[in-house]
N, C-alpha and C positions, 0 to 999 in steps of 0.2 A: 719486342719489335725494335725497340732503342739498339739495341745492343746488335742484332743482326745488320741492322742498315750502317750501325758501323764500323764492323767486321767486313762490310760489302766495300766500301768507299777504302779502308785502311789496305784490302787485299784486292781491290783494283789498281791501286797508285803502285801495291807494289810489282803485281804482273805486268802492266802496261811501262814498268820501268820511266814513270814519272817523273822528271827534273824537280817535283815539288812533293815526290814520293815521302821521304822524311818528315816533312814540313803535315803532309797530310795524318802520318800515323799518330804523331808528336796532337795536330789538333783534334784528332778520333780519340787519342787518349784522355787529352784534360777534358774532352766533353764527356766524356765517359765516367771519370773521376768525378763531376761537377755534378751529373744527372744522379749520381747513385748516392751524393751526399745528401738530396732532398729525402728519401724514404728515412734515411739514418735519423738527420735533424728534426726533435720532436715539435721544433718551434715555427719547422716550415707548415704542417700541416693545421698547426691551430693559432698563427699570428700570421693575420693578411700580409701585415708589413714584411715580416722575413721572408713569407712563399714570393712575393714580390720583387726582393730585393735577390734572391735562386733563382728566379725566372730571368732576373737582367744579366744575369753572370752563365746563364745555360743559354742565350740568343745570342749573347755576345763570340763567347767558344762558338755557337752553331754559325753565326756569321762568315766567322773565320774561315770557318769550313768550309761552309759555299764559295768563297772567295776563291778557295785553293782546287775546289775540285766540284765539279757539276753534281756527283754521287751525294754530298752532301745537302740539296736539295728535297733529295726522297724523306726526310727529317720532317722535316714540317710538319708533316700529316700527323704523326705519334702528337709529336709539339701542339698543335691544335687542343687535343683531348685533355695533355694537361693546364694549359694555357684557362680554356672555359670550365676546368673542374677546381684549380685552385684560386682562381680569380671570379671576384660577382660580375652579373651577366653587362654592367654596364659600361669595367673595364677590359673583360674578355673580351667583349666584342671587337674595341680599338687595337688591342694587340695581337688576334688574329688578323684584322686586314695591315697590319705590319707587316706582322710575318708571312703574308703572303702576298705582298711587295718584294719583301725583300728574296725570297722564295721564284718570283716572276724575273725580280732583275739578276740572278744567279742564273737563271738560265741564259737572258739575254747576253750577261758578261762572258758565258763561256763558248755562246752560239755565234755570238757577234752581231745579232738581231732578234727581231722579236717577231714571233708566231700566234698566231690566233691559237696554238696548241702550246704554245709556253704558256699563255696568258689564261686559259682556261683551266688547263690541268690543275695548275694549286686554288687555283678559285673555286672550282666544282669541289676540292678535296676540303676546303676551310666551310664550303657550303653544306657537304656533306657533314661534317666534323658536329659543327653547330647543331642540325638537325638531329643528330643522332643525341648528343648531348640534352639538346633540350625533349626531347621525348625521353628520353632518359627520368631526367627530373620531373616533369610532370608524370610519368607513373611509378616517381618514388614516392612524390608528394600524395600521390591518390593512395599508395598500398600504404601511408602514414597516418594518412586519415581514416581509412578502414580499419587502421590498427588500434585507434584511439576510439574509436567508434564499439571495436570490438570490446577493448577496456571500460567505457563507458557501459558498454549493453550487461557484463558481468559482473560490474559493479552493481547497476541500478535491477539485476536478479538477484544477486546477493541480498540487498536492500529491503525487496518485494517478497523475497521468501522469509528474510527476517519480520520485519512488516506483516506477511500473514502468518506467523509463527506466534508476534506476538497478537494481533489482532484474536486468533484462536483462543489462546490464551485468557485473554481478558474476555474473551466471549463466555469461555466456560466460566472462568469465576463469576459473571453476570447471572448466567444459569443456574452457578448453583448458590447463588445468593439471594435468586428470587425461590429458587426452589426452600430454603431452608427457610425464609423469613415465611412464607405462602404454608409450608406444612409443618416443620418443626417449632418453628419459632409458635405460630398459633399454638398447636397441638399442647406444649408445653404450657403457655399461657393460661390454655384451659386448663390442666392437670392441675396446675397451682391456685385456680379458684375454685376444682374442686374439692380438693385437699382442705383448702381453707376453710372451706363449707363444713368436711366431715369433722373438723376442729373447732370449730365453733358448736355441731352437731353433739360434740362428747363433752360430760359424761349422761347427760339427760338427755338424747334421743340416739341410740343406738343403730336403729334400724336405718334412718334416715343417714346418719354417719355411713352404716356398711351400703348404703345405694350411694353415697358422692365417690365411695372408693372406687366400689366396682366399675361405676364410670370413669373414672379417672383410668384405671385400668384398663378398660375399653378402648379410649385415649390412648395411652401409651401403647397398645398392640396395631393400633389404626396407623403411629406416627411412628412405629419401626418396621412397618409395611411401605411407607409413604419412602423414608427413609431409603429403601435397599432397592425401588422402583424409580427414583430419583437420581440417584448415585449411576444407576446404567439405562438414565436416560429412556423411561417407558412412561406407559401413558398412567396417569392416576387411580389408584383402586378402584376410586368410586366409576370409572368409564369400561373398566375394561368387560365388567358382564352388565353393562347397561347402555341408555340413551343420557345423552346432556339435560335432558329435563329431569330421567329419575335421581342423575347424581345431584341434582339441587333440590329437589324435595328431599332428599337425604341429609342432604348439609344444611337443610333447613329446620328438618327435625332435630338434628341432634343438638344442635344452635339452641333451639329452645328447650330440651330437654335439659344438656348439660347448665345455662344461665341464667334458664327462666325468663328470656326476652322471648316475648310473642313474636316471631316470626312468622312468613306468609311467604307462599311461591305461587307466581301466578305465569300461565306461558301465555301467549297469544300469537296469533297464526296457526300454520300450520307448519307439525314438528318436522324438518327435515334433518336426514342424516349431512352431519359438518365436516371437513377436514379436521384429521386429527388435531393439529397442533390448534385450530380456531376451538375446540370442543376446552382443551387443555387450560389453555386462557383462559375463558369463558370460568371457570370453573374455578382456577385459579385469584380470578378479578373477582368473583365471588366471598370466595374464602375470605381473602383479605378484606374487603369492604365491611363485611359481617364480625370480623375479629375486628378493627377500628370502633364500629359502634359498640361493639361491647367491652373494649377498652376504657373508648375515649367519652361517647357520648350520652352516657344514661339515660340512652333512651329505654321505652318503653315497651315499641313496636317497630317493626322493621320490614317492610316490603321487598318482593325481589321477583322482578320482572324479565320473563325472557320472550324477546319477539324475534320472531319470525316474518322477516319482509322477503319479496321477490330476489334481490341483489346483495340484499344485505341481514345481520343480525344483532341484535343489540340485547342488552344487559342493564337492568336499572336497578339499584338496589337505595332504597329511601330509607331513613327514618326520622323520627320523630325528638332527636335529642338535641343536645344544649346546642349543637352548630359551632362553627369557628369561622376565623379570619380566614381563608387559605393564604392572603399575603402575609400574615405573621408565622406563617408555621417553617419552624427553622427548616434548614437545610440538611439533606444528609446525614447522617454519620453527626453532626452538629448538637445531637441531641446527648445529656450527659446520661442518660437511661439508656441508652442504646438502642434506642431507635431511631426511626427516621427514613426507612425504607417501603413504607407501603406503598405510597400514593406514587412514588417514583418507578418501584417494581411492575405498579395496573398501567400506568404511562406507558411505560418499556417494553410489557407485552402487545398493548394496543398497537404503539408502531411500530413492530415489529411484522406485526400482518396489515399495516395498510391501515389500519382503523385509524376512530377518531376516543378521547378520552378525555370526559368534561366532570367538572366537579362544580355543585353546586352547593355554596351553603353560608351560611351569616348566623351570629349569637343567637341563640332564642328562637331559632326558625326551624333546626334540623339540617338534615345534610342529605345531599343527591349524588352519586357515583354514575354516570353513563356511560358505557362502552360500545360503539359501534362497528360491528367487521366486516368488510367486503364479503359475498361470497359468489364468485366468477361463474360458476355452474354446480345449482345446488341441484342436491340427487332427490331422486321421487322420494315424496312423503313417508314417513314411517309412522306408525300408529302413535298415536299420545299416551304415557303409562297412565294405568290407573290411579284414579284418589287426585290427581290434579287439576286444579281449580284453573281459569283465564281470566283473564283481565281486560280490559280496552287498553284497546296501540296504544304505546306513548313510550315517553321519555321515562315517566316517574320520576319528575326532578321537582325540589322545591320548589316553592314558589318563587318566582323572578322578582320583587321587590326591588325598589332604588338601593336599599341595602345588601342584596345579595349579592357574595361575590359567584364569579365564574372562573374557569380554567377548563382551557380545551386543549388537547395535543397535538393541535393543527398552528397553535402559534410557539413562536419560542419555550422552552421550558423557562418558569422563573424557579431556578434552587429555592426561593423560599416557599414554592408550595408540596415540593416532593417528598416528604419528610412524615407526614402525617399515617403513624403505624400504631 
């Protein structure tokens, strides 16, 4: 547009045969040479000072011009846009109403008066200039923020995908940490005290030696079923052609068969079909409770309680052995035996379904396991299997003495009670 309007004014002066025709092309020139060395100069566009000090040398030539020829007026308007685009909006503003002064009094010098249409024209065009500029900037600044917004929003799914990538991740290893400490890890446990047994068994009682193998045996085919049912994530042998109460009169038999602890399964209520994953648990929270006494507590007898309430179902499994601190019992992985995961594993699945997870127990008293699990809408009753005994509702927890400690999983975890395997 620069270039046109002064092409316009340089080939007016010289049709119109000018007295000041020279003078005119001569000042369309240097402004011409002046304007085209700003795009050139790298230093006009990125140091206010230089764009500044291009600006006073292009109004000065542009001045000129008006002086010599009315045509030189039509200018301004271009000048305007660069004026508010290379200059902040609070010295643009004063050097557009310069320049459209000086702009007003070019017209009057060549009119010889002033019109309310001199006086407007470059007004309405510096007013326009502005407006368009500043809507300009405001929807560069909005499509800048969206841009950064958009950067933000792909970053923070980047973040959210990694985050549930790893989250998965450490999920599965939880599963199959509880799944191995709950089936192999026991399973093994036992194989190794009946092994023990048929060792001590030999070489004076024979027969008794080949029954600790053959179960041991037993053992190790239960625990590479348990194994390859684990690993893709299905439901436990003992469930899949039974109810939750037969697989614990099963895990209660074999408990006492394979270590000679008197075990006892008692249900009370009435048996209702469970949600898989609550049955799993349940069974699970079992296991391990039963592999701790006969680990940890030499005891004697062992109870195991499953009731049946309207809302909910719960799991008590008692016995009768030496008992412990729970606040002494190291933490985690902490233990140089490699254990340390039981009590943390019955925690982990209990809240996992909403439940509640109390441990009750002190030196000399025995030890209590309770697990409680929501259940939202339990299904009509299924028959009770045979050969299973009931019990009165309750907890089956220790007795509550001044010395007993408690641990529920409705408060904080303390690391030093999760540990007890």
């Amino acid at each position: 547009m620069v270039a046109a309007l002064l092409a316009l004014a340089a080939g007016r002066a010289v049709a119109d045969h000018a007295p000041d025709g020279p003078a005119v092309i001569g000042a369309a020139g240097v402004l011409a040479l002046v304007y085209a060395l700003g795009p050139v100069l790298p230093k006009v566009s990125a140091a206010p000072a230089a764009a500044a000090l291009w600006l006073v040398a292009v109004l000065a030539v542009w001045a000129t011009l008006v002086l010599l020829t009315p045509d030189g007026v039509w200018l301004a308007f271009p000048l305007f846009f660069v004026q508010l685009h290379l200059l902040p909006l609070r010295w643009a503003l004063p050097v557009v109403a310069v320049t459209t002064a000086v702009a007003v009094g070019g017209f009057g010098w060549h009119a010889g008066t002033l019109t309310i249409g001199t006086v407007l024209g470059p007004a309405l065009g510096a007013a326009v200039a502005v407006a368009v500029v500043l809507g300009y900037q405001a929807l560069y600044r909005e499509s800048e923020q969206r841009r950064r917004l958009i950067e933000e929003l792909t970053v923070a799914r980047s973040d959210l995908a990694a985050a549930e990538r790893t989250a998965g991740v450490l999920a599965e290893r939880e599963r199959l940490a509880r799944e191995i400490h709950d089936t192999l890890a026991q399973g093994l446990s036992s194989i190794q005290l009946l092994l023990r047994a048929a060792e001590r068994a030999l070489p004076g009682r024979p027969e008794s030696a080949l029954g600790h193998v053959r179960h041991a045996r037993e053992a190790a085919v239960d625990n590479l079923a348990e194994a390859r049912r684990f690993v893709r994530a299905l439901s436990p042998p003992g469930l899949e052609h039974g109810s939750l109460p037969a697989a614990l009169e099963r895990l209660c038999e074999t408990t006492a068969r394979t270590t000679g602890l008197a075990v006892h399964c008692h249900v009370s209520g009435t048996p209702a079909a469970l949600p898989t994953p609550h049955e799993v648990a349940l069974l699970r929270i079992a296991q391990s409770a039963l592999a701790n006494t006969v680990r940890h507590a030499a005891a004697h007898r062992a109870e195991l309680t499953l009731s049946y309430m309207d809302t909910e179902v719960a799991l008590d499994v008692v016995d009768d052995g030496t008992g412990f601190r729970p606040s002494e019992v190291p933490a985690p992985g902490a233990d140089t035996g490699g254990g340390g995961f039981g009590l943390a594993a019955m925690r982990a699945r209990a809240r996992a379904l909403h439940g509640t997870f109390v441990v009750e127990s002190a030196p000399g008293e025995g030890t209590a396991v309770a697990v409680t699990l929501p259940v939202a809408d339990p299904s009509p009753p299924a028959p009770p299997p045979a050969g299973t005994g009931t019990a009165p509702t309750g907890t089956g927890s220790a007795p509550s003495d001044t010395g007993t400690a408690q641990i529920a999983s409705s408060d904080p975890p303390d690391p030093s009670e999760q540990a007890r395997t």
